[in-house]
C-alpha positions in Angstrom: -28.5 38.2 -9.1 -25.0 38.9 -9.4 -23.9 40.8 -13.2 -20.9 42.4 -14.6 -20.8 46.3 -15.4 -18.3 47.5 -17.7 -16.8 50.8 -16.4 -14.0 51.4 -19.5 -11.4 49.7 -21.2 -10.2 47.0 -18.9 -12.2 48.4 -16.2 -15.3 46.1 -14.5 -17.4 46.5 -11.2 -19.1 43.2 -10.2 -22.9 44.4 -8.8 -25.3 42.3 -6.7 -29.3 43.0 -7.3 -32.7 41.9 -5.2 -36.1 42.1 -6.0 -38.0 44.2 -4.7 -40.0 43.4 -1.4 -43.4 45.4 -1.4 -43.8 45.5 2.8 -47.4 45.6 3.3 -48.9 47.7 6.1 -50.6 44.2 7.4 -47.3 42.6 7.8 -45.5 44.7 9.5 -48.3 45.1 12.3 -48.3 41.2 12.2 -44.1 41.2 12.8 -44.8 44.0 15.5 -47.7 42.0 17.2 -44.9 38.9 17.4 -42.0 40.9 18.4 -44.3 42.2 21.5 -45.7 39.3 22.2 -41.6 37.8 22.4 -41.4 40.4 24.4 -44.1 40.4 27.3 -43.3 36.8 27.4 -39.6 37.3 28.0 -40.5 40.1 30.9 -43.3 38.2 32.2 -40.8 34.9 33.1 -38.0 37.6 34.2 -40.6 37.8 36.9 -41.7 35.1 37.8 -45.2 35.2 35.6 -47.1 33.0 33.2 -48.6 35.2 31.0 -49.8 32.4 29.1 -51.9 31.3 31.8 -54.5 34.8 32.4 -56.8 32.1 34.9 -54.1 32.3 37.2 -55.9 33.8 40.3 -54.5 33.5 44.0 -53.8 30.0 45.7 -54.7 29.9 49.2 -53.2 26.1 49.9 -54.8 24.2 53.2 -52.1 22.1 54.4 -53.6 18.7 53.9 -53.9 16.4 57.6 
């Protein structure tokens, strides 16, 4: 909220003010647990891996006759 204070005669400073945000300990392990996640995923394709996919095991293809 945006208010006027009155320094002196002819004198005025025009202040901005915010609610307070109470940060609780929960979410800021939930905004840390996203942020990682973001972040394995955006290593894992840098590579070349699904991370997404933890099944992934080796594929041994037989070339089909």
């Amino acid at each position: 909220m945006k208010h006027i204070a009155r320094l002196g005669k002819n004198r005025y400073v025009q202040l901005d003010s915010y609610g307070s945000q109470h940060e609780t300990p929960v979410a800021n392990f939930l905004v840390g647990l996203f942020v990682v996640a973001i972040a394995a995923m955006t290593v894992g394709a840098a590579v070349g891996i699904d991370i997404t996919n933890l099944n992934q095991g080796q594929h041994h293809d037989q070339p089909k006759r």
